[in-house]
Every structure is written in C-alpha cells, then in structure tokens.
Backbone as a chain_set.jsonl record, in Angstrom:
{"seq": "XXXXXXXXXXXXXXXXXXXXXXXXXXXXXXXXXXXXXXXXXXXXXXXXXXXXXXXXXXXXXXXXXXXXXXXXXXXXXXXXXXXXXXXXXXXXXXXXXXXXXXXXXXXXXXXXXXXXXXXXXXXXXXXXXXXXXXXXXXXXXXXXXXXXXX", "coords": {"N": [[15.307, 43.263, -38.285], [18.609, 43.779, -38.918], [21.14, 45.919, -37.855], [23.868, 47.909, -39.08], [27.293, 48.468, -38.749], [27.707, 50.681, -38.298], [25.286, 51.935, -37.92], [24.475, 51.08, -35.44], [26.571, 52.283, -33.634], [25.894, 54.595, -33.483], [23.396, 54.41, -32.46], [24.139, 53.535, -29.864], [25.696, 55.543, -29.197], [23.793, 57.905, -29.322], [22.428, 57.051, -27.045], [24.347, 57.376, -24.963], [23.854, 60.033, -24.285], [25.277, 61.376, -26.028], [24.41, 64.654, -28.891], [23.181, 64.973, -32.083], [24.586, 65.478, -34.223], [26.926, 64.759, -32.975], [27.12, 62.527, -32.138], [26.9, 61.109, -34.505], [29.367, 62.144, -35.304], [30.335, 60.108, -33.895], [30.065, 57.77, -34.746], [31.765, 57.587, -37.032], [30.492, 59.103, -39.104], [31.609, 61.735, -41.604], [32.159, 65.121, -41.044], [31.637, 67.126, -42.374], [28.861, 66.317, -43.157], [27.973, 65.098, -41.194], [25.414, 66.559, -39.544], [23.221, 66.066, -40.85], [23.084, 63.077, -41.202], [23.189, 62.446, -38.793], [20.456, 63.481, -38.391], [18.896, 61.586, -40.5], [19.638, 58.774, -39.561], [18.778, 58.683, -37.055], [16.026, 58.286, -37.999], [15.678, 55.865, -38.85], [14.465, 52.91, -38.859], [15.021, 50.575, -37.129], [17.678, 52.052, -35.786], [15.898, 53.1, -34.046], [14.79, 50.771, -32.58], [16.723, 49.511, -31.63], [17.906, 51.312, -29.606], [16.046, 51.679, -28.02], [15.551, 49.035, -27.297], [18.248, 49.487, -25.547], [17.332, 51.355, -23.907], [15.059, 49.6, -22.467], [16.983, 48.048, -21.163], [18.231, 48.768, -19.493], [16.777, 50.455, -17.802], [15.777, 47.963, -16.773], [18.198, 46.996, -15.566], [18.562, 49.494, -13.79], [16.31, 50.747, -11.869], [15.947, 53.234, -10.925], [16.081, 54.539, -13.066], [13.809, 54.088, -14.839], [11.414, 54.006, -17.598], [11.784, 55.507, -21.033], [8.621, 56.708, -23.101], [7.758, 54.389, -25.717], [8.428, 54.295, -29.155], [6.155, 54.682, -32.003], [5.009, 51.309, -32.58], [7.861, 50.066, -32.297], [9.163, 47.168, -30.418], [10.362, 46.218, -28.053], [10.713, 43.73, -26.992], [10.793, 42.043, -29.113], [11.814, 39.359, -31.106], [14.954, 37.944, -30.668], [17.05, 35.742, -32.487], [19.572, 33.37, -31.963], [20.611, 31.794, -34.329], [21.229, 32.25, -37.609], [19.783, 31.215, -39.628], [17.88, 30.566, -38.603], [16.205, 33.512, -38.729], [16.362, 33.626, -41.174], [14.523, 32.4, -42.186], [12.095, 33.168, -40.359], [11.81, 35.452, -41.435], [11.17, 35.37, -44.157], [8.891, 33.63, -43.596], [6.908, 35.577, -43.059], [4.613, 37.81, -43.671], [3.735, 40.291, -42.749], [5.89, 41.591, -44.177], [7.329, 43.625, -47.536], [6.986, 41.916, -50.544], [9.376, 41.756, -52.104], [11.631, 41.987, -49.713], [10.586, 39.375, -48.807], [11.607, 37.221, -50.594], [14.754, 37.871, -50.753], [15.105, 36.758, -48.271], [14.738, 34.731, -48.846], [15.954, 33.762, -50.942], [18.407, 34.35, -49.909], [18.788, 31.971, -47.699], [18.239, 29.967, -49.724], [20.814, 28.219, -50.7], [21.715, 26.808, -48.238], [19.943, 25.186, -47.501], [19.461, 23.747, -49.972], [21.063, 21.982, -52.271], [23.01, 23.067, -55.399], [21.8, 21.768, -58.777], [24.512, 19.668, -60.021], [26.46, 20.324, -58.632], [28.522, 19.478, -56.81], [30.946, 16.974, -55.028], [34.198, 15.383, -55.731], [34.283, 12.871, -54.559], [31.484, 12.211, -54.191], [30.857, 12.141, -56.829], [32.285, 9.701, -57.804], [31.268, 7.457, -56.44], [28.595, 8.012, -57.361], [29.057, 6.914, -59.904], [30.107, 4.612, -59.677], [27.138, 3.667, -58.731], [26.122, 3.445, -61.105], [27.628, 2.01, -62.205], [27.119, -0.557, -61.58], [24.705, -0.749, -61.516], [24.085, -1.074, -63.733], [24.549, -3.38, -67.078], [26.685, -4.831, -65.956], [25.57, -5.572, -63.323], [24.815, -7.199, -60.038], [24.363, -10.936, -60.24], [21.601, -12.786, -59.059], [21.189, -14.991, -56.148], [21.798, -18.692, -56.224], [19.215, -20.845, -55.87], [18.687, -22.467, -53.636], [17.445, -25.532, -53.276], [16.025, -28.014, -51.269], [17.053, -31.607, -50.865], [14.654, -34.494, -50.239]], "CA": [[16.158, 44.02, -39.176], [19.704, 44.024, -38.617], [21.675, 47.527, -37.716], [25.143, 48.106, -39.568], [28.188, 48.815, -37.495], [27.409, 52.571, -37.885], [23.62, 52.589, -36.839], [24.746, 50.748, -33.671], [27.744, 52.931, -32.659], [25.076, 55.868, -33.483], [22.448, 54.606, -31.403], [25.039, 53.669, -28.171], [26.238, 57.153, -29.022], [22.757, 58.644, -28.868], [22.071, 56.593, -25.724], [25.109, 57.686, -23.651], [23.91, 61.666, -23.868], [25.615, 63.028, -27.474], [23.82, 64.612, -29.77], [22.584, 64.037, -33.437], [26.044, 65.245, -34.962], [28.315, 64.62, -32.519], [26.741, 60.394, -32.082], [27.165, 60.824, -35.743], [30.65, 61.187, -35.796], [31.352, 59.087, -33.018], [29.733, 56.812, -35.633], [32.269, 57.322, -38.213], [29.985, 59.808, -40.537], [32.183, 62.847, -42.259], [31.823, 65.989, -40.141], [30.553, 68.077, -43.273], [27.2, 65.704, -43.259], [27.541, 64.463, -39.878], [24.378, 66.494, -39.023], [22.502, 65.556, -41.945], [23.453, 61.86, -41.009], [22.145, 62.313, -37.636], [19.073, 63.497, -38.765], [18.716, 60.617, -41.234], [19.823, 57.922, -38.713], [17.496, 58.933, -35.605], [14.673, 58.351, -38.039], [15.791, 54.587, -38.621], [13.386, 51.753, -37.324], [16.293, 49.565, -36.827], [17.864, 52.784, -34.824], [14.57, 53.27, -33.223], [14.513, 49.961, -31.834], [18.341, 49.301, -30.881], [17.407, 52.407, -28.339], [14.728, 51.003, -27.025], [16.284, 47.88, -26.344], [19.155, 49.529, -24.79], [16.669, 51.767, -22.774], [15.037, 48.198, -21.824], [18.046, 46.807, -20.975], [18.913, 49.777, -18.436], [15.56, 50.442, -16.828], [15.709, 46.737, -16.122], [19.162, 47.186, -14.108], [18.817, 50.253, -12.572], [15.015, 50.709, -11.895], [15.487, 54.556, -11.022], [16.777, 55.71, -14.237], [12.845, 54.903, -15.307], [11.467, 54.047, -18.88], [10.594, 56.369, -21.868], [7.394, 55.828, -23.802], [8.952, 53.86, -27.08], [7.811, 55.359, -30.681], [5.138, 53.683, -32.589], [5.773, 50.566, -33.897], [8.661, 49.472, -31.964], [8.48, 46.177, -29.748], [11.415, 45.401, -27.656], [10.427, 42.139, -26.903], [11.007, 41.302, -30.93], [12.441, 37.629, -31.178], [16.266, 37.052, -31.052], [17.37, 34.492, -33.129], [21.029, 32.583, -32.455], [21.001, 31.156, -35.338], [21.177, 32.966, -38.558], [18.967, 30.15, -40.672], [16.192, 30.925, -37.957], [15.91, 34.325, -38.843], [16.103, 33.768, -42.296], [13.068, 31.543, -42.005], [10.853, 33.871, -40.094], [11.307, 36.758, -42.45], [10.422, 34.316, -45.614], [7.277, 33.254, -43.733], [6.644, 36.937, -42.301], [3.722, 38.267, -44.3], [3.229, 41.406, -43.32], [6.861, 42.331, -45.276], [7.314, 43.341, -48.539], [7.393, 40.633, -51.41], [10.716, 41.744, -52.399], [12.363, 41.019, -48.705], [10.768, 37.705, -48.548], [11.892, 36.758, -51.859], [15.591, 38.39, -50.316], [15.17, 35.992, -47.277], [14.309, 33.09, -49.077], [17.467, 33.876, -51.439], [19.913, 33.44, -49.22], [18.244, 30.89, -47.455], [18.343, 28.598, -49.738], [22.123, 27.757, -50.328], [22.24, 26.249, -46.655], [19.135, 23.812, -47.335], [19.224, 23.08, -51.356], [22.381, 21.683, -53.218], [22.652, 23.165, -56.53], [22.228, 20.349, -59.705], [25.625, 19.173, -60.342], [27.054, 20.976, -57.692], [28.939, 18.196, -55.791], [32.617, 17.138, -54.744], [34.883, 14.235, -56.809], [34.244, 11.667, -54.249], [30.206, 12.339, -54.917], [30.792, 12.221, -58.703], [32.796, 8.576, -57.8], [29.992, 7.37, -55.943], [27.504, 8.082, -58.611], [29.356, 6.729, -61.057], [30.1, 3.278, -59.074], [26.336, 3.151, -58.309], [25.582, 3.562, -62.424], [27.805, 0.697, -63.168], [26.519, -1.463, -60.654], [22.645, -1.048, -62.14], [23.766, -1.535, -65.572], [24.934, -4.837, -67.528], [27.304, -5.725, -64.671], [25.01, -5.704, -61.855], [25.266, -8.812, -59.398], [23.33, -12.041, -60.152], [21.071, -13.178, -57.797], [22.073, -16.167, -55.673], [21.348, -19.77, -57.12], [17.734, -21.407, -55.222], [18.715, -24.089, -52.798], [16.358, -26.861, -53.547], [16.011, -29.388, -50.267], [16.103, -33.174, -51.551], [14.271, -35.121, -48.864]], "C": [[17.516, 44.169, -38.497], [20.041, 45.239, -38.596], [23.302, 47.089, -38.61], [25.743, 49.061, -38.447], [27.832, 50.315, -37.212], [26.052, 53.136, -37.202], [24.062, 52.016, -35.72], [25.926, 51.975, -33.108], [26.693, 54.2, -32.667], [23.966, 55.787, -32.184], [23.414, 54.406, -29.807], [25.197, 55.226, -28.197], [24.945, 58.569, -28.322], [22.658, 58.248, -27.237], [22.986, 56.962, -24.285], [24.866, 59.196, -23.829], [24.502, 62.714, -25.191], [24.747, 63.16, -28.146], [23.772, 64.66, -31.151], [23.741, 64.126, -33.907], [27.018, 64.961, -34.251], [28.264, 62.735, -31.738], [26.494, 59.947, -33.749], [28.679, 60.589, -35.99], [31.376, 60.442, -35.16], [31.04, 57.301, -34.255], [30.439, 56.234, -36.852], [32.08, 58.163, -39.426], [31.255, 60.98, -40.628], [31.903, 63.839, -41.578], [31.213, 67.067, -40.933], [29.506, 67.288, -43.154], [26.94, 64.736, -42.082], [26.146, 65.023, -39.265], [23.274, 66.333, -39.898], [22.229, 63.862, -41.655], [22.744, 61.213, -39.881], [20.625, 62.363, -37.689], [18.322, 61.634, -38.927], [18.835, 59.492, -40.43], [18.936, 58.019, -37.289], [16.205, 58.539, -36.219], [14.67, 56.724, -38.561], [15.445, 53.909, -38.253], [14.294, 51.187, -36.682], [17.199, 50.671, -35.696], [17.083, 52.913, -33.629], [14.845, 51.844, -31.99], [15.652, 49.488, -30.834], [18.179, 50.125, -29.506], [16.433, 51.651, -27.146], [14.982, 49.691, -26.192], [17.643, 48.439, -25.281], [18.622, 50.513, -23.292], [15.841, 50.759, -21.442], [16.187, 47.898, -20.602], [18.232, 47.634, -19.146], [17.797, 49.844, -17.646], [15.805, 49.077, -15.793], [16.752, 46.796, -15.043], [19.537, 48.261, -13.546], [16.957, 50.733, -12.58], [14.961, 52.236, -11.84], [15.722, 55.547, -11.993], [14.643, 55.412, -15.578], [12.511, 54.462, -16.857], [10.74, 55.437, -20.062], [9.511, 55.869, -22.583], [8.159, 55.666, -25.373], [7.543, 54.654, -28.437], [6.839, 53.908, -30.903], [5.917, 52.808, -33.147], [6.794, 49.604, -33.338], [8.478, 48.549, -30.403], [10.0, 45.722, -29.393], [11.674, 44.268, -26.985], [10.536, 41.059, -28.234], [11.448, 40.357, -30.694], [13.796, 38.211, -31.565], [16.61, 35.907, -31.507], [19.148, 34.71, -33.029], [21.351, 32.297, -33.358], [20.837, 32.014, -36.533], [19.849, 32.271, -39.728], [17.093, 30.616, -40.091], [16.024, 32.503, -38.336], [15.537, 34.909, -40.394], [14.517, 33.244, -42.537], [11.504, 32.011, -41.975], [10.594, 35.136, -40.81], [10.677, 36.512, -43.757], [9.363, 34.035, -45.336], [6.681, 34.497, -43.177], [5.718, 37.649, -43.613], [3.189, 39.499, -44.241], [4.678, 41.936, -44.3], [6.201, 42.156, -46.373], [7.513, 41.925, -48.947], [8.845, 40.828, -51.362], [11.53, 41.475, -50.955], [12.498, 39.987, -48.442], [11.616, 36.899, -49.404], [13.813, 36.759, -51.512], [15.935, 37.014, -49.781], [15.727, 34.552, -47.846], [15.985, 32.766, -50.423], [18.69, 33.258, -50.946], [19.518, 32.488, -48.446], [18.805, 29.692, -48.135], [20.187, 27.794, -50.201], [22.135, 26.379, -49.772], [20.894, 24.833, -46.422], [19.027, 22.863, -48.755], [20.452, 22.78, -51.902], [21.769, 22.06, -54.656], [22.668, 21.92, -57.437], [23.966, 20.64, -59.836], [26.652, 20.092, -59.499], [27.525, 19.966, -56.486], [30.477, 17.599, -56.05], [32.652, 15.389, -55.77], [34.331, 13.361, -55.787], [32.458, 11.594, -54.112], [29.706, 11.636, -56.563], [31.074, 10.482, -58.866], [31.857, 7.605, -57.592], [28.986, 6.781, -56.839], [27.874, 7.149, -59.666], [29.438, 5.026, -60.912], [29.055, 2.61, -58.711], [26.075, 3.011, -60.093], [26.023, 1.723, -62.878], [27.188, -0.814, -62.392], [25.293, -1.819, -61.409], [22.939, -1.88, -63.288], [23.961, -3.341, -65.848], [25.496, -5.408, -66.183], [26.606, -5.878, -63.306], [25.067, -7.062, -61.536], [24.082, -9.831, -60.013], [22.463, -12.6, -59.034], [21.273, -14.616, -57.413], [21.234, -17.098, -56.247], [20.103, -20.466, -55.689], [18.415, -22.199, -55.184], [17.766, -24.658, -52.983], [16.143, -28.109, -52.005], [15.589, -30.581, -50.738], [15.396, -34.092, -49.865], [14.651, -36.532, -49.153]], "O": [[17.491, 44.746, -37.41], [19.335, 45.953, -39.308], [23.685, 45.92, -38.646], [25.254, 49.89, -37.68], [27.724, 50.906, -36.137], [25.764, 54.075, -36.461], [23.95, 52.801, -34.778], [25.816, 52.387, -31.953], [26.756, 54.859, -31.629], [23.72, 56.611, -31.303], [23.263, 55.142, -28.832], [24.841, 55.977, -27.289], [25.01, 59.496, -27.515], [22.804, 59.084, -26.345], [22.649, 56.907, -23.102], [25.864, 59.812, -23.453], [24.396, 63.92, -25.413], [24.02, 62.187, -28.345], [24.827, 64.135, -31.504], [24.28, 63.046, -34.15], [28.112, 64.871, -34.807], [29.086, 62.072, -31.105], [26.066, 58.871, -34.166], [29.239, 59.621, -36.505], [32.523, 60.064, -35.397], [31.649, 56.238, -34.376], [30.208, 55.213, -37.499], [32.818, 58.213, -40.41], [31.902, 61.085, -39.586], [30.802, 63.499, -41.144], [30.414, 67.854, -40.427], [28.715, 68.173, -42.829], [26.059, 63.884, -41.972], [25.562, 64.239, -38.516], [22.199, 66.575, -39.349], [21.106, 63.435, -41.924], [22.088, 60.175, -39.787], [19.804, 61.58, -37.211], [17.707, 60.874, -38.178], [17.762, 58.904, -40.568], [18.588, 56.999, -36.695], [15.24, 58.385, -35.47], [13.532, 56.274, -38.69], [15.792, 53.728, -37.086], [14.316, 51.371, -35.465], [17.451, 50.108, -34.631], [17.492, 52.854, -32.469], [15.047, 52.002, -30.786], [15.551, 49.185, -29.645], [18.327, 49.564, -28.421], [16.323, 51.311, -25.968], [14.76, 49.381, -25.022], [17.946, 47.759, -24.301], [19.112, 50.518, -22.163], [15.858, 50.893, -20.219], [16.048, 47.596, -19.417], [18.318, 47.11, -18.035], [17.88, 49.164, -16.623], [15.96, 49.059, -14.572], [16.459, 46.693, -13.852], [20.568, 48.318, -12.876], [16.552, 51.074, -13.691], [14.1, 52.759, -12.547], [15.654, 56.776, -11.961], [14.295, 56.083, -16.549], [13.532, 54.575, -17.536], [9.68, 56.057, -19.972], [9.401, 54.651, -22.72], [8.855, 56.479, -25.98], [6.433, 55.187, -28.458], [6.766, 52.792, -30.389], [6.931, 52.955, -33.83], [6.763, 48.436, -33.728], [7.861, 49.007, -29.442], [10.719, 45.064, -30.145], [12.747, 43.929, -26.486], [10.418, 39.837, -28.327], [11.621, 40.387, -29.475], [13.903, 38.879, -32.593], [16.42, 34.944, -30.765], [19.855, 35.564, -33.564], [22.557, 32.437, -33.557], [19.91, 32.775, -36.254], [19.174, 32.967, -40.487], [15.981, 30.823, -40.578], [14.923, 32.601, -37.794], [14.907, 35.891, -40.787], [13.593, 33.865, -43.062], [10.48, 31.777, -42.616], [9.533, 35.76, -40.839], [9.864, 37.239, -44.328], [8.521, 34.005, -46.234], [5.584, 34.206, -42.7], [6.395, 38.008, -44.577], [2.444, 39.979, -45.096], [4.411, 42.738, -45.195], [5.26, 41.411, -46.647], [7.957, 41.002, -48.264], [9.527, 40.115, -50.626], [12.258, 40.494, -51.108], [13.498, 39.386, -48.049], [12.285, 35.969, -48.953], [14.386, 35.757, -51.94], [16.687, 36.219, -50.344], [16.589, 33.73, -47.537], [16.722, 31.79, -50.558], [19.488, 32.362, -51.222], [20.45, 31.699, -48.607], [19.481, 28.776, -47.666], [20.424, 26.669, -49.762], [22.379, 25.294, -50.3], [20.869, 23.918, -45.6], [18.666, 21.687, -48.789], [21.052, 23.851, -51.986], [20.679, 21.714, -55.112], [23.403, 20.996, -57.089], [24.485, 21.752, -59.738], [27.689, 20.471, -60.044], [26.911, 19.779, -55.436], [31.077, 17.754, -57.114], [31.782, 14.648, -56.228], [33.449, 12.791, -56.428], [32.197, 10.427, -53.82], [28.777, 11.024, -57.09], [30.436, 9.842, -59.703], [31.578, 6.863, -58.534], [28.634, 5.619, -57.039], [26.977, 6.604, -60.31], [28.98, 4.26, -61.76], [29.159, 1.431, -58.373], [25.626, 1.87, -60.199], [25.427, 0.784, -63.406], [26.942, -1.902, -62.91], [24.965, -2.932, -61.82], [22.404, -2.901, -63.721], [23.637, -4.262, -65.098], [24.928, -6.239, -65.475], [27.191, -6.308, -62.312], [25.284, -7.97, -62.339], [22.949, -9.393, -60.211], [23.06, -12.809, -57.978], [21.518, -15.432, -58.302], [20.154, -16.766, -56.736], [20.505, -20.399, -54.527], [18.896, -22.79, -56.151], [16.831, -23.903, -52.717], [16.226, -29.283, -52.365], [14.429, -30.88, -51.018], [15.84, -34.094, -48.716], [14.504, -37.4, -48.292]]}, "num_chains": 1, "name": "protein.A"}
C-alpha cells in the first residue's frame, strides 16, 4: 500500500518524538482537526508500517536504540518493488485482497501491456494500409519455374 505525502511526513513526524497533533501539523493537517487527524492517521496500516520500517531501519544502525514489538499484522520485510508494473502485478495476483483492489490493480495495469483497438499512430495506420494493398488484387506474382533443358 502506498502512503500519501501526508501519511509519510506524519509518520517521520511521529518517529522523531512529536505527538499525534503536533506530527499532524507538521504533516500539513489544519490545526482545528489536527488532533482528530492524528488520531485517524496513527490508526493507518500504511502508517503502521512506514514506522516500523523506519524503526527497522534505525535499530539496524544504531543497535542500542533497540526494537519495539510491531502491531499485528505488520511485516517489515514486505517486498519493495522498483518498478511500478511489478507492483501492479502482485496486487492483481494477491488473493487475499479485496476483489475491488484487484480489479483496481489490474485497471491500471493494463494500459502499459494492452494497446487499445484502433488506438495507434499515422505511420501504424500507413503500414496497415500498405500491407492491405499488397494482399489484395495487386499482390506480387510468383516467379516464373525455371525448367532445365538437358
């Protein structure tokens, strides 16, 4: 699951020591529903896990700062994907999601692997049109049978 710019600046925010409203509005939220926001954003899987990876990340380079025990559920070993196509991929064949995400996935997905019908540039269309006349009446003759006289 991807984070939006605001759950990430929320969770760094949580992670360097502020709390719920005041890593809310370092986040950007409104300061009337910044602690409403906080609330709502701490209970975020996609928050949840950003943490966890950044608690990861830190344990790993300073060993005495120590790990906490992570919430249910969250696995900061999840797969990174470089590529955007690969991630589309594994959420389309990802079975425990909802239908409606896969269906999402597989949405934008396909674009980047299917050409729509008639969805294709002039020198395509030229192409096509130069292979049509080719087939038809004018297509080539086939060459004349050499005969060998002995």
């Amino acid at each position: 699951m991807s984070l939006t710019n605001q759950q990430r600046l929320y969770a760094e925010a949580r992670f360097a020591g502020l709390s719920k409203k005041d890593a809310a509005l370092a986040a950007g939220c409104p300061e009337k529903t910044a602690a409403q926001a906080g609330s709502r954003l701490e209970k975020h899987p996609g928050v949840l896990a950003h943490l966890a990876r950044l608690k990861a990340i830190e344990s790993d380079t300073n060993p005495a700062a120590g790990r906490d025990v992570l919430p249910a559920g969250v696995n900061p070993s999840d797969a990174f994907y470089d590529d955007p196509m690969d991630l589309l991929k594994s959420e389309m064949n990802n079975l425990s999601l909802d239908p409606k995400t896969r269906i999402q996935a597989a949405t934008a997905l396909l674009p980047y692997l299917h050409q729509k019908k008639g969805e294709s540039g002039k020198k395509d269309k030229v192409e096509d049109a130069a292979r049509d006349v080719v087939s038809g009446r004018f297509k080539m003759s086939a060459p004349p049978q050499l005969a060998l006289i002995k």
